[in-house]
C-alpha positions in Angstrom: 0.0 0.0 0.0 3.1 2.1 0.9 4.5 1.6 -2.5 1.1 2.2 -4.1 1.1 5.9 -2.8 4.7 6.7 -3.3 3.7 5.5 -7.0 1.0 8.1 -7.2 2.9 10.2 -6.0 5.7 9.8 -7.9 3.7 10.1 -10.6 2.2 13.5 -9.2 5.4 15.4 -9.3 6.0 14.2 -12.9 3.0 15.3 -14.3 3.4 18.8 -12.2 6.7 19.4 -13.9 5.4 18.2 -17.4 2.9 20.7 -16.8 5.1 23.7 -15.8 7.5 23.7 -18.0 4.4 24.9 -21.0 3.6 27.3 -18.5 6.5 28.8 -17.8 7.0 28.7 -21.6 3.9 30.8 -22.2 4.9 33.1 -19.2 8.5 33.9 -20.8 5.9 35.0 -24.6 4.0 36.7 -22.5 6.6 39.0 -20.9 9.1 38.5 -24.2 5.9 40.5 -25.8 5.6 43.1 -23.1 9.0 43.4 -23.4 8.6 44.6 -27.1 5.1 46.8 -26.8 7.0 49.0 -24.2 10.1 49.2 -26.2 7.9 50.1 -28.9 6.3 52.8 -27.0 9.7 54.5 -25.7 10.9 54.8 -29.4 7.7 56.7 -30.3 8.4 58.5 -26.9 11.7 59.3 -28.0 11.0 60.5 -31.3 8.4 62.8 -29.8 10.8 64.1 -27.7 13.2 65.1 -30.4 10.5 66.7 -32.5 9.8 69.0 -29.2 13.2 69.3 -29.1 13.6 70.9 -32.4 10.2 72.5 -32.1 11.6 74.2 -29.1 15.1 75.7 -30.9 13.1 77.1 -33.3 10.8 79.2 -30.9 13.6 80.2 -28.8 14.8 80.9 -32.4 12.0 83.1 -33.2 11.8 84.9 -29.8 15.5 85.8 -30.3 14.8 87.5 -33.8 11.6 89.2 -32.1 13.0 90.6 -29.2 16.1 92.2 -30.9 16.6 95.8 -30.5 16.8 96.6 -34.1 13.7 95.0 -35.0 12.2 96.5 -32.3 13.0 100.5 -33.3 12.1 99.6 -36.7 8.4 99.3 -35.6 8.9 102.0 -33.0 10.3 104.1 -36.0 8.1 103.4 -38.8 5.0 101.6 -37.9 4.4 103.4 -34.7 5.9 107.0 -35.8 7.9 106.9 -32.6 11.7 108.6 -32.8 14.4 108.7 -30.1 14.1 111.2 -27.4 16.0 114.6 -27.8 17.6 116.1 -24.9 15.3 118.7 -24.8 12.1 116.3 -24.7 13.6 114.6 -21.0 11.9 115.8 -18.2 12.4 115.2 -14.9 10.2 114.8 -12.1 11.2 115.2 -8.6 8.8 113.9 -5.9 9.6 115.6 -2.4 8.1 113.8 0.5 4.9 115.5 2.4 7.8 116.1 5.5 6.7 113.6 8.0 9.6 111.4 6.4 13.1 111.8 6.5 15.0 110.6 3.9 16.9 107.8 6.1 14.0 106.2 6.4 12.7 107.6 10.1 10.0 109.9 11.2 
């Protein structure tokens, strides 16, 4: 009877293994092919990222050209009718204080 169950079980453990070794098989496909989809998704990611890389030269391209100074008294000059300040059109205005204030700051 002894040898009857040690038999069985025997047998047990061969047909557990027989049966793992499929499923680890499919396992390994399973993560082999996860494996590739997320590859897959960091080259697109990648490639996005360069695009916005470029993308992002050019506009700091174009906000260079924009904000220069010559550009910027061109349209001053001739689109605005705007000309540089003579001396004579300076004026300054000098605020005294109300005399509760010193100027260090104290009362």
């Amino acid at each position: 009877m002894k040898r009857k169950y040690g038999r069985v079980r025997e047998t047990l453990v061969v047909c557990l293994i027989a049966l793992s070794i499929p499923l680890l098989l499919i396992a390994g496909g399973m993560q082999s092919r996860k494996y590739e989809d997320l590859s897959d998704e960091i080259s697109a990611l990648e490639k996005k990222q360069e695009a916005l890389v470029e993308e992002n030269k050019k506009i700091v391209t174009d906000i260079s050209l924009l904000a220069s100074t010559e550009r910027i008294e061109k349209i001053a000059e001739n689109e605005l009718g705007m000309h540089k300040a003579q001396t004579d059109d300076i004026v300054r205005v000098e605020m005294k204080g109300n005399g509760s204030a010193k100027s260090d700051g104290t009362k």
